[in-house]
C-alpha positions as CSV (number, residue, x, y, z in Angstrom):
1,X,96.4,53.5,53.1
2,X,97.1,51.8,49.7
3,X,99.8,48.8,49.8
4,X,103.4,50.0,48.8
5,X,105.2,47.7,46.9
6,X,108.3,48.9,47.6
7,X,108.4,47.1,50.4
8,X,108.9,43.7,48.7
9,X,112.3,44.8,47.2
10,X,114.6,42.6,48.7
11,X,117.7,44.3,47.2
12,X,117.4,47.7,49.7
13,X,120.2,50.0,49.0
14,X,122.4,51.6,51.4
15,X,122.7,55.3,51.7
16,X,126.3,56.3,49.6
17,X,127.3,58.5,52.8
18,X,126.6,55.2,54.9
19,X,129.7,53.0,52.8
20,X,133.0,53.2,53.3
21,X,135.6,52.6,50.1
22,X,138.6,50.9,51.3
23,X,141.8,50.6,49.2
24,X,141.1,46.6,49.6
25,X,138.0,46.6,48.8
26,X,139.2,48.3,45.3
27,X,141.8,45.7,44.9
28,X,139.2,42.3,45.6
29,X,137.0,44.6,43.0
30,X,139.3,45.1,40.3
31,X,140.1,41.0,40.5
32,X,136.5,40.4,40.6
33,X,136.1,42.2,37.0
34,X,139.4,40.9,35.6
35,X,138.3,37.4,36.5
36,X,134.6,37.6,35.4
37,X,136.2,39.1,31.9
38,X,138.3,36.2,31.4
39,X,136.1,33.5,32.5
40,X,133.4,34.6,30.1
41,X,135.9,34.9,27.4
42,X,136.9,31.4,27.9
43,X,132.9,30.3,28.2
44,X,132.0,32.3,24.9
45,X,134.8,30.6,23.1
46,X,133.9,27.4,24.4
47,X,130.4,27.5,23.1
48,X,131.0,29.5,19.8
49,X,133.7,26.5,18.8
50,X,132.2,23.5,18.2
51,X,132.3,20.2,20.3
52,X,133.2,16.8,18.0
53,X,131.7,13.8,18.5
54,X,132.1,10.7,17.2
55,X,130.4,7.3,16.8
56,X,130.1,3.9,15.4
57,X,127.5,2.8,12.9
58,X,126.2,-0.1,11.3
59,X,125.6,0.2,7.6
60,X,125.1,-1.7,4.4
61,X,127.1,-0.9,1.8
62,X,125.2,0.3,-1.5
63,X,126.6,-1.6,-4.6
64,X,126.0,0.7,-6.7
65,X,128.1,3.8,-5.0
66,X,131.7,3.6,-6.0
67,X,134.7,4.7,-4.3
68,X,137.5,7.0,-5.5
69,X,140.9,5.4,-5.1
70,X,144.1,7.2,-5.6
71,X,147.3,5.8,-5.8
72,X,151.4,7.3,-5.9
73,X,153.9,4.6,-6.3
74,X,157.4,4.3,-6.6
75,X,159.0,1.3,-8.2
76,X,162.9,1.9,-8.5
77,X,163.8,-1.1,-10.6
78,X,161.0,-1.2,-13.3
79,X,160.8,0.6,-16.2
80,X,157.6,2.3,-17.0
81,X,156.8,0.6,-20.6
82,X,156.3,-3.0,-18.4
83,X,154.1,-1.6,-15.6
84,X,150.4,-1.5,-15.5
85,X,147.5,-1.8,-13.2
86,X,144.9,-4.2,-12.9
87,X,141.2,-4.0,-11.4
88,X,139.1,-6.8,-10.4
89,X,136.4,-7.3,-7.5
90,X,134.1,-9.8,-6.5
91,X,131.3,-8.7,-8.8
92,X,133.2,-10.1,-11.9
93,X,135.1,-6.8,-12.7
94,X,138.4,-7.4,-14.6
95,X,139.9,-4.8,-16.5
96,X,143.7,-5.7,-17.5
97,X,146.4,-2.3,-18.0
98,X,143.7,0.5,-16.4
99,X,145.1,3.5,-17.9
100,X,142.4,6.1,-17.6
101,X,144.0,9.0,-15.2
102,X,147.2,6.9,-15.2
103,X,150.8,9.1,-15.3
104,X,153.9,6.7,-15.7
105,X,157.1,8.9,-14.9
106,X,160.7,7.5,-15.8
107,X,163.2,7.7,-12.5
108,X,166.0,7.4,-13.6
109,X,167.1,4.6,-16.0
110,X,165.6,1.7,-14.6
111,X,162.6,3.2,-12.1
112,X,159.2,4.7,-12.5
113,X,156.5,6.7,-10.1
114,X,153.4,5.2,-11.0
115,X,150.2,7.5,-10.4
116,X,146.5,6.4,-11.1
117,X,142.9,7.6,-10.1
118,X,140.2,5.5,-10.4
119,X,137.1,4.1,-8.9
120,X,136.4,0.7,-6.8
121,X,132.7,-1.0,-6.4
122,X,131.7,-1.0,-2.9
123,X,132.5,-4.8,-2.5
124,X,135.8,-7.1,-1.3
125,X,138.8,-6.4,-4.7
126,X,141.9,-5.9,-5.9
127,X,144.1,-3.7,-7.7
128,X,147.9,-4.8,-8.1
129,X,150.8,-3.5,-10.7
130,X,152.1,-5.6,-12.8
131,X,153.6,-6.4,-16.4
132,X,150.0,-8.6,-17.2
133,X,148.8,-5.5,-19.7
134,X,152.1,-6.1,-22.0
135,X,152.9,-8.0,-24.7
136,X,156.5,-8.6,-23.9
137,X,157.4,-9.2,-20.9
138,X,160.8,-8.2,-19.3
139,X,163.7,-10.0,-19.0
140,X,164.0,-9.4,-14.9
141,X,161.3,-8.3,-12.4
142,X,161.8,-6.7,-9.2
143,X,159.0,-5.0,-7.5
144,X,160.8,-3.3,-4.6
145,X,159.1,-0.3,-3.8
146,X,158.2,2.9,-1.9
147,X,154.2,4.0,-1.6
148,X,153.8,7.7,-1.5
149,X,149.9,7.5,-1.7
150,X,147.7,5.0,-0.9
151,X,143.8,6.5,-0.4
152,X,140.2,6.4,-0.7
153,X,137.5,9.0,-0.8
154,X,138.0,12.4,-2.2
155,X,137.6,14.2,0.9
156,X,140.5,13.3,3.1
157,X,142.0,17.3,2.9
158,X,139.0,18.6,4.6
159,X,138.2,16.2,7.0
160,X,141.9,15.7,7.8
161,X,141.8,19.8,8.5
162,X,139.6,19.1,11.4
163,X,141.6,18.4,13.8
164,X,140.4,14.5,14.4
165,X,142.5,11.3,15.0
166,X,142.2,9.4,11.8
167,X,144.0,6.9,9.4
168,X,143.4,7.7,5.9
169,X,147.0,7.2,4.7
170,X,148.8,4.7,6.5
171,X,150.9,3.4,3.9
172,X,152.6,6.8,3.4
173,X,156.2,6.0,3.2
174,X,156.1,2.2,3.6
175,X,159.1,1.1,1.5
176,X,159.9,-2.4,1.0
177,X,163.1,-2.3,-1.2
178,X,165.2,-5.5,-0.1
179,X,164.5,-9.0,-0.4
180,X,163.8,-11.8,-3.5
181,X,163.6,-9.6,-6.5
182,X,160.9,-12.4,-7.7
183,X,158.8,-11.7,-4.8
184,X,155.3,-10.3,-5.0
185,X,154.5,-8.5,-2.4
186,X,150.7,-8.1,-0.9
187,X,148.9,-5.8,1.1
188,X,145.7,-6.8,3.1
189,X,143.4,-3.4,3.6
190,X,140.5,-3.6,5.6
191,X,138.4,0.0,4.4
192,X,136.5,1.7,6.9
193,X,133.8,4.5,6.0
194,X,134.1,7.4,8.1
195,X,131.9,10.6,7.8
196,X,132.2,13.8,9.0
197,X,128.9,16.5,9.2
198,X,129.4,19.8,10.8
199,X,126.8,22.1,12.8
200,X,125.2,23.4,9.3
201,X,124.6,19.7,8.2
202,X,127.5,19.4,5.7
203,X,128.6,16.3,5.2
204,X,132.0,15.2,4.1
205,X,132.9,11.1,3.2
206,X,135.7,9.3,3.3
207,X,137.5,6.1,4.1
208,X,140.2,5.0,6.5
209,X,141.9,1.4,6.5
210,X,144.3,-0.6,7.9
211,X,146.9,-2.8,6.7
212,X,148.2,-6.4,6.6
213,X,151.5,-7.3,4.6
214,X,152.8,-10.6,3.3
215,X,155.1,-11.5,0.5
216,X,155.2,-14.9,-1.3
217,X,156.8,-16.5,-4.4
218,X,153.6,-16.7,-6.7
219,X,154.3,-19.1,-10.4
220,X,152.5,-18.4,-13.7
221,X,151.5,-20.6,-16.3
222,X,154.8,-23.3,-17.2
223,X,155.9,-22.5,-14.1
224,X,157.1,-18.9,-14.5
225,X,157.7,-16.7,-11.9
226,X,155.0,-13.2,-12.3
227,X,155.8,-11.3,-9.2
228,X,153.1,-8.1,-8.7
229,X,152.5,-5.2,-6.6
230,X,148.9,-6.8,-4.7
231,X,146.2,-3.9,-2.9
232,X,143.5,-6.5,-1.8
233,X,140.4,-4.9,0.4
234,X,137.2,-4.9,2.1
235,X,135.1,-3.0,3.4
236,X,134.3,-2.6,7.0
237,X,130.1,-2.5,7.7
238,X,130.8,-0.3,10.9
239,X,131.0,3.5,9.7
240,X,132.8,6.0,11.9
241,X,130.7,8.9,12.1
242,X,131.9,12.4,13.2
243,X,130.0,14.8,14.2
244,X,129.8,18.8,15.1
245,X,127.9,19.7,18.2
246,X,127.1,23.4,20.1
247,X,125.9,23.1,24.2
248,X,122.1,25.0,23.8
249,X,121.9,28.8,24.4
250,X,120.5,28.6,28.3
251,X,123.5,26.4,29.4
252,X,125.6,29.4,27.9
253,X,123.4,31.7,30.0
254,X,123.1,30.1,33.2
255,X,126.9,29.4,33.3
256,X,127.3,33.1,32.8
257,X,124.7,34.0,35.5
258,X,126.7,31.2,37.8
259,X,130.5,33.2,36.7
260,X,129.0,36.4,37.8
261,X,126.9,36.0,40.6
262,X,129.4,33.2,42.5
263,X,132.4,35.5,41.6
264,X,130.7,38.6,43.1
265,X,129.4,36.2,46.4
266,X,132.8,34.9,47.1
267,X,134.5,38.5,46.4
268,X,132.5,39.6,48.8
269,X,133.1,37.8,51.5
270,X,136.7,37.7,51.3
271,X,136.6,41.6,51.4
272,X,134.8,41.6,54.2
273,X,136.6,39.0,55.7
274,X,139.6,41.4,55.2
275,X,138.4,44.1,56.4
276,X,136.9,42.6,59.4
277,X,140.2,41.6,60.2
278,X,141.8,44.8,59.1
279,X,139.2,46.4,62.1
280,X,140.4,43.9,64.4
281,X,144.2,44.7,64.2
282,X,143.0,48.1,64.4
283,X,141.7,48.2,67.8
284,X,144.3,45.9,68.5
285,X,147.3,48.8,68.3
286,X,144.8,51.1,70.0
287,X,144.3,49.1,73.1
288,X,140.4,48.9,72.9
289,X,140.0,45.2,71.8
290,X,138.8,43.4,75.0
């Protein structure tokens, strides 16, 4: 007689005449299906959006890559024929009323909104509004002032649109409008490349900082008083470095195979812990439970 291997099926069926539908059991059944539904839902979501990461790197900064600056300024009590901007860094750049992507708008009588774009060396710098570029100086100075814009890097849109904690414009709305109208006034930016490369490999770059401020009574030449607006920076060597990330395709399956099989186990045995009981109670109004 030849071996039947039928008989190493260890999941034997039970004739349908032998089982027994109880209104129970359809209940446990149907919450067993709603719940698997909703749990894989949750777990499909969870691996089709992806995980980000982040981390701190060391790098050198490459002299020869240069950062794009942008800057929105309001300055209430200077009029925009005195105002210019000047660049220097530690590399011997020194270029004296900038005006390349520079838009000087009148506010009123006596105010302007300074806007520039330009580009910084990766190495420590300045950049600072002031009346240096003119011939003429004027009579009074007064650099109160409200910053709109402050930034670095070109991508801060898209890597602000993902949804991570980040610092790219902190001086957004700093006013400083009282005190010594022959004060400059000097903010201390440490710059910190940040990068951001999602699950295709992308990668977007841009730069966070923070922010020291001091003002200070600064004399020219025959001791004149030149107050200025003063950006000084550095860059950090420590980039932060974002990252996208998807769990591998068997952890998806095996948590599915988990959600279904221990949701089925457990339905189980609370319906036939309920029915058991149900049986019990039975026999118990009949009179036959000993």
């Amino acid at each position: 007689m030849g071996f039947d291997i039928k008989r190493l099926d260890i999941y034997r069926k039970v004739p349908k005449d032998l089982t027994q539908p109880t209104m129970t059991g359809a209940i446990v059944s149907i919450c067993c299906v709603l719940f698997i539904v909703f749990m894989l839902g949750t777990e499909l979501m969870w691996f089709i959006s992806p995980d980000i990461r982040s981390e701190l790197v060391v790098q050198n900064a490459d002299a020869t890559e240069r950062i794009p600056v942008k800057i929105n300024i309001s300055i209430p009590r200077m009029k925009c024929e005195f105002l210019g901007i000047d660049i220097q860094d530690d590399m011997g750049r020194h270029e004296v009323g900038f005006v390349e992507n520079t838009v000087k708008t009148p506010i009123g009588d006596e105010g302007c909104l300074f806007e520039a774009k330009f580009h910084i060396n990766k190495i420590p710098g300045n950049f600072h509004l002031s009346t240096h570029s003119v011939d003429v100086q004027p009579d009074s100075f007064d650099f109160a002032h409200e910053i709109h814009e402050i930034s670095f890097g070109s991508k801060i849109k898209k890597i602000s649109s993902k949804n991570i904690q980040a610092s790219f414009n902190p001086l957004k709305d700093r006013s400083k409008v009282d005190g010594n109208s022959l004060e400059s006034h000097e903010y201390v930016m440490r710059v910190v490349p940040t990068t951001y490369e999602d699950i295709g490999g992308s990668k977007l770059v841009a730069y966070q900082y923070t922010y020291a401020y001091r003002s200070h009574i600064s004399f020219g030449h025959g001791g004149r008083v030149i107050p200025a607006l003063w950006f000084k920076y550095d860059l950090n060597p420590i980039t932060i470095r974002y990252h996208e990330t998807r769990p591998p395709l068997y952890h998806f399956l095996t948590t599915v195979c988990a959600i279904v099989g221990g949701t089925f186990t457990v339905a189980g045995i609370v319906d036939s812990c309920i029915f058991s009981a149900t049986e019990i109670f039975k026999k118990f109004e009949l009179g036959k439970l000993n």
